[in-house]
C-alpha positions in Angstrom: 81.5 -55.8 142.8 84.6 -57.0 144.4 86.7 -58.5 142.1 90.0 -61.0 143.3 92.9 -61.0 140.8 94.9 -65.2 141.2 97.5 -64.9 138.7 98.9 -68.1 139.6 95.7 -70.5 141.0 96.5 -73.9 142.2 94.8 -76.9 143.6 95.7 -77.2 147.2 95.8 -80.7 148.6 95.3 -80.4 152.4 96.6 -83.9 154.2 96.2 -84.4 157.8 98.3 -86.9 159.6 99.3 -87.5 163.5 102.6 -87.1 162.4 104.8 -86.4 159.5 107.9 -89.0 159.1 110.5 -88.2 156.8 111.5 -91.0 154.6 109.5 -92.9 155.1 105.3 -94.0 154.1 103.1 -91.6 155.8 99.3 -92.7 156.2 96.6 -89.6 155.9 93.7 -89.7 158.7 92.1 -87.6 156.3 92.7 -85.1 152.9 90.8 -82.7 151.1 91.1 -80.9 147.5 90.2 -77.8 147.4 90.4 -75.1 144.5 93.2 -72.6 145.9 95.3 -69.5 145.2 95.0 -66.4 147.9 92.6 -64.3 145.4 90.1 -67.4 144.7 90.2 -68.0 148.5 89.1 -64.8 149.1 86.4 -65.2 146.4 85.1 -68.3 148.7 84.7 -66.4 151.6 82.8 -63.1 150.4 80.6 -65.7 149.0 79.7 -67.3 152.1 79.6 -63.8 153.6 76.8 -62.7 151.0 79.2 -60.4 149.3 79.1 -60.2 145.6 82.2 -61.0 144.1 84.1 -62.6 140.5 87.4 -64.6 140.2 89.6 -63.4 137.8 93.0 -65.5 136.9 94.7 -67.9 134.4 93.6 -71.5 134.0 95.2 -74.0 132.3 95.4 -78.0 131.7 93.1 -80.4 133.5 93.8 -79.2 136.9 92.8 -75.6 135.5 89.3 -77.3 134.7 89.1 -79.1 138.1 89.9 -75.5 139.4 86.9 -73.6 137.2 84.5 -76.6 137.8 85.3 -76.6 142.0 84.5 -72.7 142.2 81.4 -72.8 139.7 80.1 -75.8 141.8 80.8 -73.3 144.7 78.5 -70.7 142.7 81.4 -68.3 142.7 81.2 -66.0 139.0 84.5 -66.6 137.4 85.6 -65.1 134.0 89.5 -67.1 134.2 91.6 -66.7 130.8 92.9 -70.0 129.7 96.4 -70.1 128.9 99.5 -73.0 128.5 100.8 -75.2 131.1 98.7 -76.6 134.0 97.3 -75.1 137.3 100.1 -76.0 139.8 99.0 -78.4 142.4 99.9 -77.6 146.5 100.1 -80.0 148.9 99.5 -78.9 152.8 100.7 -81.3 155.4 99.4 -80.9 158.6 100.6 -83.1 161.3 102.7 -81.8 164.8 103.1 -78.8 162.6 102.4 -77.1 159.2 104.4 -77.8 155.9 103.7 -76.7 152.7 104.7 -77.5 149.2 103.7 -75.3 146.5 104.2 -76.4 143.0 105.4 -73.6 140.2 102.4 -73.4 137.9 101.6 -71.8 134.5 103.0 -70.3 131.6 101.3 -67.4 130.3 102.5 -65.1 127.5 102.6 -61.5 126.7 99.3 -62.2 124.9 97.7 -63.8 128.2 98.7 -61.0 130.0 97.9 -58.5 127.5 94.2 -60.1 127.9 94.2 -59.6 131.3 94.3 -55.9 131.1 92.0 -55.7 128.6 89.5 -57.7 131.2 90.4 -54.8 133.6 90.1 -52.1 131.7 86.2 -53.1 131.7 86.3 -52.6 135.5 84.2 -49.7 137.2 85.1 -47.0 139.7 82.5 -48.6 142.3 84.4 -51.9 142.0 87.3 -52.9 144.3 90.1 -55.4 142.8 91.7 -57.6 145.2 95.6 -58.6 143.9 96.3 -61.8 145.9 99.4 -64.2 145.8 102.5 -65.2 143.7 102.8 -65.2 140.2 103.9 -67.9 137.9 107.4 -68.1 137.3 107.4 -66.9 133.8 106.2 -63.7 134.7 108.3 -60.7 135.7 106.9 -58.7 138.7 106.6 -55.3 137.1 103.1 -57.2 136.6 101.6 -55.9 139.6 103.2 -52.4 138.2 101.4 -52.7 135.3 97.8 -53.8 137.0 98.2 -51.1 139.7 98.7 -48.6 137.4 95.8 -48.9 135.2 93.9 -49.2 138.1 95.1 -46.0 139.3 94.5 -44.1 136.3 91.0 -45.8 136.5 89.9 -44.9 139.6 89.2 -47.9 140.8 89.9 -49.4 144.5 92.5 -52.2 144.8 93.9 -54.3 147.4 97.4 -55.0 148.0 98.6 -58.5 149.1 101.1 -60.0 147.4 105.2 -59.6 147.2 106.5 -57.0 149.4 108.5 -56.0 146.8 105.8 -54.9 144.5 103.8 -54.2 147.5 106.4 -51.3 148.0 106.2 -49.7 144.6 102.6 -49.6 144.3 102.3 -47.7 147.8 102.5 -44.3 145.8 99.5 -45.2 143.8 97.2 -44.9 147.1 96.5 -48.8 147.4 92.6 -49.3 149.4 94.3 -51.7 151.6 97.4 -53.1 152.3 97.4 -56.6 154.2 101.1 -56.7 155.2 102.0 -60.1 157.9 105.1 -59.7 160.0 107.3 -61.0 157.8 106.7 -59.0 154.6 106.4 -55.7 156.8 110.0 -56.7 157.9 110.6 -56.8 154.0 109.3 -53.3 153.3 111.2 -51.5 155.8 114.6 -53.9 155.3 114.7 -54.7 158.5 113.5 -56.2 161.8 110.6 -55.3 163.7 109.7 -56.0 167.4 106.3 -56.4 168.0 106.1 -52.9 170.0 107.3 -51.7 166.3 104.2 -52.9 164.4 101.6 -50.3 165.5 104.0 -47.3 165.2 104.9 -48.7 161.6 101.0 -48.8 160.8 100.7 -45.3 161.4 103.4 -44.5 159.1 102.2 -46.9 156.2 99.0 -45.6 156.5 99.7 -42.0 155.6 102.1 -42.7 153.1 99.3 -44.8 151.0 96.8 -42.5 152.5 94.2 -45.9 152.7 93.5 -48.5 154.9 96.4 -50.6 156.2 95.7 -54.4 158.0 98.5 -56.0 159.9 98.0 -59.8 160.3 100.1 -61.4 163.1 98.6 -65.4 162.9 98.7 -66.3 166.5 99.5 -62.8 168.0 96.3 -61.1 166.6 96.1 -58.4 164.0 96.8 -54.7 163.8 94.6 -51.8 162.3 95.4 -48.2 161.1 92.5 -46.8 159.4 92.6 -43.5 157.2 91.5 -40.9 160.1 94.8 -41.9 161.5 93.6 -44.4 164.5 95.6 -47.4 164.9 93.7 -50.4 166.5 94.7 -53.6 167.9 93.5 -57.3 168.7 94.4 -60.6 169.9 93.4 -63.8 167.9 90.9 -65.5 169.4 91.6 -68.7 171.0 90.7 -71.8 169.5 92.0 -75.3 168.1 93.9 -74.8 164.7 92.8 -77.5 162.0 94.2 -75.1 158.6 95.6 -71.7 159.0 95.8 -72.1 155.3 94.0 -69.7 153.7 93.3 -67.6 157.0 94.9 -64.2 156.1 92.8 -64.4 152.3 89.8 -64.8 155.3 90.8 -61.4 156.9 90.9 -59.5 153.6 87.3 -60.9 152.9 85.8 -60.4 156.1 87.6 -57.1 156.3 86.1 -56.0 152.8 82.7 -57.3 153.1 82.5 -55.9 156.9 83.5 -52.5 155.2 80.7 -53.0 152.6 78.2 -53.5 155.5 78.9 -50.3 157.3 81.8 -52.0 160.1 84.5 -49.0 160.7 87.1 -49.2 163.4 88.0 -51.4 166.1 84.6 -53.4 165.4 86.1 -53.3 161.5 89.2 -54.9 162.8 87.5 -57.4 165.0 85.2 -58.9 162.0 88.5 -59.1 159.9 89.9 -61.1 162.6 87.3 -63.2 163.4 87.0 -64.2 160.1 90.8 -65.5 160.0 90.1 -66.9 163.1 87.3 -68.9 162.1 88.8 -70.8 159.2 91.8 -71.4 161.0 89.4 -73.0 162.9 87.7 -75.3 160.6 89.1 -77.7 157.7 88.9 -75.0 154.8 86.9 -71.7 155.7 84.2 -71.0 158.2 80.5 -71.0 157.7 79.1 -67.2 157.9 77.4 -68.5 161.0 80.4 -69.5 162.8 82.2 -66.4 161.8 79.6 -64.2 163.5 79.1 -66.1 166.7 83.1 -65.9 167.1 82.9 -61.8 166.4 80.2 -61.2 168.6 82.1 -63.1 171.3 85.7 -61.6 170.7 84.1 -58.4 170.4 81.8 -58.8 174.0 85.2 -60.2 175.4 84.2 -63.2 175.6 
């Protein structure tokens, strides 16, 4: 089972206009509302993909009951823990470009989070955990120090993608995967990175967590370093951008599930970025369908 950890799920309101005017009343051509938060997102996608997977996360107020209604309608398993506050809601403006603005969420206690380990403790060594996404306010980060570690004494597979900060500190524990993007790589080394850097930089986060270690780079395609030590590249595929929302949580599904299925390498790469590819594509996330016709044709060159 491949579980996704949302500490802090919202629901993301995604509003397309022709163009965004500040100050004054802007007109949508169209909006959607979608349950959100990067760990839930990825949730959506192993779905579609035919993987089996369970949200895990706080919920709270009636936008946390929007949220557990949207993904059970979805026929996503969720097991969310309610606690005090309300699910933040995002909105997503996308007009000549893309602006976000993300609201600051809930307000779980010690005993929330308390709960929350106990939930993990029930997970199994065949299970992978996926830890997506901010956290709410209220929190302190040594959080993801606390998950990581019980998951390390577990056993059990997790995936990193959240803060760089506390991306750094759990790279000693031997993370599955890390899904780094430009900018937080720049935060784990301190310091800028051209892109001739990236690949080189790979290589060296790969052997320190000794697992698999994904590079997304939106428009400029993705880089690979698996465990035997190759490092693989890709462009994105070319296409019209409705939502890159969400398309990074896309690549950590269709990376896991294509690992699940036997992918390895350059084609394992190439799956996980046709996935983000595909969604970027489309208003929310790609059908499964979509997402192999574009792999078969980024992978034949096409």
């Amino acid at each position: 089972m491949i579980y996704t950890l949302t500490l802090n799920p919202s629901l993301d309101h995604i509003i397309y206009l022709d163009t965004l005017k500040t100050g004054e009343i802007n007109r949508s051509e169209n909006d959607h509302l979608y349950a959100g938060g990067k760990g839930i997102n990825v949730s959506y996608l192993l779905h579609e993909l035919g993987s089996e997977t369970c949200a895990l996360g706080f919920t709270a107020g009636d936008t946390g009951a929007l949220i557990t209604r949207m993904t059970e309608k979805a026929g996503i398993t969720q097991k969310f823990i309610p606690t005090k506050g309300y699910n933040r809601i995002n909105v997503k403006i996308s007009a000549d470009s893309e602006t976000e603005i993300n609201g600051q969420g809930l307000c779980p206690d010690a005993e929330d989070v308390a709960e929350l380990l106990r939930q993990l403790e029930t997970l199994q060594e065949e299970d992978i955990l996926v830890i997506s996404g901010s956290m709410p306010k209220v929190l302190d980060d040594e959080i993801y120090d606390w998950i990581t570690a019980l998951l390390y004494m577990k056993n059990i597979r997790f995936v990193c993608d959240f803060p760089a900060s506390a991306m750094k500190r759990s790279l000693f524990r031997g993370p599955f995967l890390i899904k780094p993007n430009q900018k937080e790589l720049e935060e784990l080394y301190e310091k800028k990175i051209s892109d001739e850097e990236i690949p080189a930089c790979a290589a060296e986060l790969q052997q320190r967590t000794e697992g698999h270690v994904l590079i997304s780079l939106g428009a400029d395609g993705a880089v690979y370093a698996d465990p035997q030590g190759h490092v693989y590249t890709c462009e994105a595929a070319q296409g019209r951008v409705m939502n890159s929302v969400g398309s990074g949580d896309a690549m950590v599904a269709g990376f896991l599930h294509g690992y699940e299925t036997g992918l390895r390498g350059r084609d394992l790469l190439l799956f996980a970025s046709a996935c983000g590819s595909a969604c970027a594509f489309s208003e929310r996330f790609a059908s499964a369908e979509d997402i192999q016709k574009l792999y078969e044709k980024i992978k034949h060159g096409g």
